[in-house]
LONULUM-990907 format. One record per residue (C-alpha): residue in three letters; x, y, z. Coordinates in steps of 0.02 Angstrom, whole numbers, padded with zeros to 5 digits, always signed. Example, Ala and Ser with C-alpha at 12.3 -4.5 7.8 and 13.67 -1.06 7.14 Angstrom:
// residues 2
ALA+00615-00225+00390 SER+00684-00053+00357 
// end
This chain:
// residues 167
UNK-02687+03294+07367 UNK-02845+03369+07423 UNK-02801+03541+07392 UNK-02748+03500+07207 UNK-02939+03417+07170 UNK-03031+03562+07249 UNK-02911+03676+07134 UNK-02930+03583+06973 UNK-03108+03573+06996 UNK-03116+03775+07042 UNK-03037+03807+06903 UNK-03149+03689+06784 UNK-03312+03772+06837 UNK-03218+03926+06814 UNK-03169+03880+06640 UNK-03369+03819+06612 UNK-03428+03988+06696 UNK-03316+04095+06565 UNK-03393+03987+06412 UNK-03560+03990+06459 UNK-03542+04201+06499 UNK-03412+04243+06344 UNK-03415+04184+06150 UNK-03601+04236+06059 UNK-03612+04427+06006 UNK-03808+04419+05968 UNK-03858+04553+06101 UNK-03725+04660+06070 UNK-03755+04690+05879 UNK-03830+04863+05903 UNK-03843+04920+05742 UNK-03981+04783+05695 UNK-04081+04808+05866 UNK-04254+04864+05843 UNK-04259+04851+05665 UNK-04362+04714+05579 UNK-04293+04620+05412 UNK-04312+04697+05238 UNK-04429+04587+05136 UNK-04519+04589+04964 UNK-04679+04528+04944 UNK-04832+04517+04831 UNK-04712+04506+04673 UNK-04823+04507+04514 UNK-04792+04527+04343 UNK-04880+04570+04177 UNK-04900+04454+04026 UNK-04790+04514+03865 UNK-04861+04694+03833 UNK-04773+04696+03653 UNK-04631+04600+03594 UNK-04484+04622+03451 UNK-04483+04467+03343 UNK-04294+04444+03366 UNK-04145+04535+03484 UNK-04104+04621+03349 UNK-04258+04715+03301 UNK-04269+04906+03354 UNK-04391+04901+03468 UNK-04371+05030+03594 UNK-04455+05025+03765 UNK-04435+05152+03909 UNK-04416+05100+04079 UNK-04455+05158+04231 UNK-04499+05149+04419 UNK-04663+05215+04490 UNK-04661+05193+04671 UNK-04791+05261+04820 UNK-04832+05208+04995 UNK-04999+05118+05006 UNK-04935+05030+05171 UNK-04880+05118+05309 UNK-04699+05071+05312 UNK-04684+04994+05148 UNK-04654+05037+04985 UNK-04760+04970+04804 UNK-04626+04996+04688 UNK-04680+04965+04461 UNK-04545+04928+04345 UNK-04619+04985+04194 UNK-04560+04871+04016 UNK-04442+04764+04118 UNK-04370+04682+03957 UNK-04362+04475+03964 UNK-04376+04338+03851 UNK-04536+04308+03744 UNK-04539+04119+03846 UNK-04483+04171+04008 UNK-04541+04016+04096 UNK-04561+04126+04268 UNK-04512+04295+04314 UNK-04453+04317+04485 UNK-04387+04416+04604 UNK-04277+04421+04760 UNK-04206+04551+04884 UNK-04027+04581+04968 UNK-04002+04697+05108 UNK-03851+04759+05160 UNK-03853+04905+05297 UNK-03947+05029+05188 UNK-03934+04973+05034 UNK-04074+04877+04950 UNK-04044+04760+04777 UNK-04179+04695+04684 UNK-04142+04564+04561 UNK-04265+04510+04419 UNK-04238+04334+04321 UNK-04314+04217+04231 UNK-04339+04024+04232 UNK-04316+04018+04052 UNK-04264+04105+03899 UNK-04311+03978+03771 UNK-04370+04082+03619 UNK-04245+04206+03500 UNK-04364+04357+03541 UNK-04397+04504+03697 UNK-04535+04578+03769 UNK-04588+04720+03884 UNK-04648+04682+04062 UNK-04725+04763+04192 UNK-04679+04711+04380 UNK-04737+04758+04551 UNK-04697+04720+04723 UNK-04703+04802+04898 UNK-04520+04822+04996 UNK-04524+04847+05185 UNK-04550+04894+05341 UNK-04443+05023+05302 UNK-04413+05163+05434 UNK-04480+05332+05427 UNK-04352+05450+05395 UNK-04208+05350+05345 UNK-04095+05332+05186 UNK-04081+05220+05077 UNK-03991+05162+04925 UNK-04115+05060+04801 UNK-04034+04952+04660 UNK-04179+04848+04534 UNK-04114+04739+04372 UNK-04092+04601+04300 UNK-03991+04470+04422 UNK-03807+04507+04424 UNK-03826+04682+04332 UNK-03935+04782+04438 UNK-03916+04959+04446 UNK-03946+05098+04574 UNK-04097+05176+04526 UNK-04108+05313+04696 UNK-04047+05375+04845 UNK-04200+05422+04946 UNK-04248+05457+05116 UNK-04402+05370+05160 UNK-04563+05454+05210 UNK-04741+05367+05212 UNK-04811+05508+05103 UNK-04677+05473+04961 UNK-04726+05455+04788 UNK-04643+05481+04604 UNK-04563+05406+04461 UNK-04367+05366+04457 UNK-04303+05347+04291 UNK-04188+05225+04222 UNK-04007+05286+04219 UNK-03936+05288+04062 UNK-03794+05141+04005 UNK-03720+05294+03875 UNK-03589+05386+03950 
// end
């Protein structure tokens, strides 16, 4: 009887040894080691630059997307005549990452008058890493579309246009 405790309890500090050793996969997620979460900060936005009195009126504005590094490892990025409500309540912004690939959706609180207007937003995206690619995608939430495919330098600076919905 003896020998059938002292096995039982081998074997249940064996079992405890295996559970404590085995199970969570948090050091061995190499791709993510050493690199520091994506973020978007100092989001800002312009008041209405010029409006169309209804969605129908044939007001054209051109966007695009200045961008430059003014932070070592991060980069501003301007969408130029972002086009929103004329009572947008507040514009925001958030940021998905995804391996490489970096979305950037725009929204707003509210859309509460039958008119548009051109804005102009800013933010900074980072720490990104010196010498790797990237895919960027900006919009509006739930239509975003990729605006470049760049490989990042802390020198970088330029305009990427919008990609036309024409085919």
């Amino acid at each position: 009887m003896n020998m059938k405790k002292y096995i039982l309890c081998l074997s249940s500090v064996m079992i405890c040894v295996l559970c404590a050793c085995g199970g969570d996969d948090d050091n061995n997620n190499a791709s993510t080691e050493g690199q520091a979460n994506i973020e978007l900060k100092d989001f800002a936005n312009s008041g209405c630059k010029s409006y169309a009195r209804t969605r129908t009126d044939d007001e054209t504005w051109v966007e695009s997307f200045e961008y430059s590094c003014i932070h070592e490892n991060y980069l501003y990025v301007k969408h130029n005549n972002a086009i929103f409500n004329c009572c947008p309540g507040e514009i925001k912004a958030d940021i998905n990452v995804v391996d490489n690939t970096i979305t950037i959706s725009e929204w707003s609180t509210e859309d509460m008058c039958d008119c548009i207007c051109a804005y102009d937003l800013s933010f900074e995206i980072g720490p990104l890493v010196e010498g790797k690619s990237y895919i960027i995608s900006i919009g509006h939430r739930g239509v975003e579309q990729q605006i470049a495919e760049f490989t990042f330098r802390n020198s970088m600076s330029g305009v990427w246009g919008v990609p036309s919905s024409k085919p």
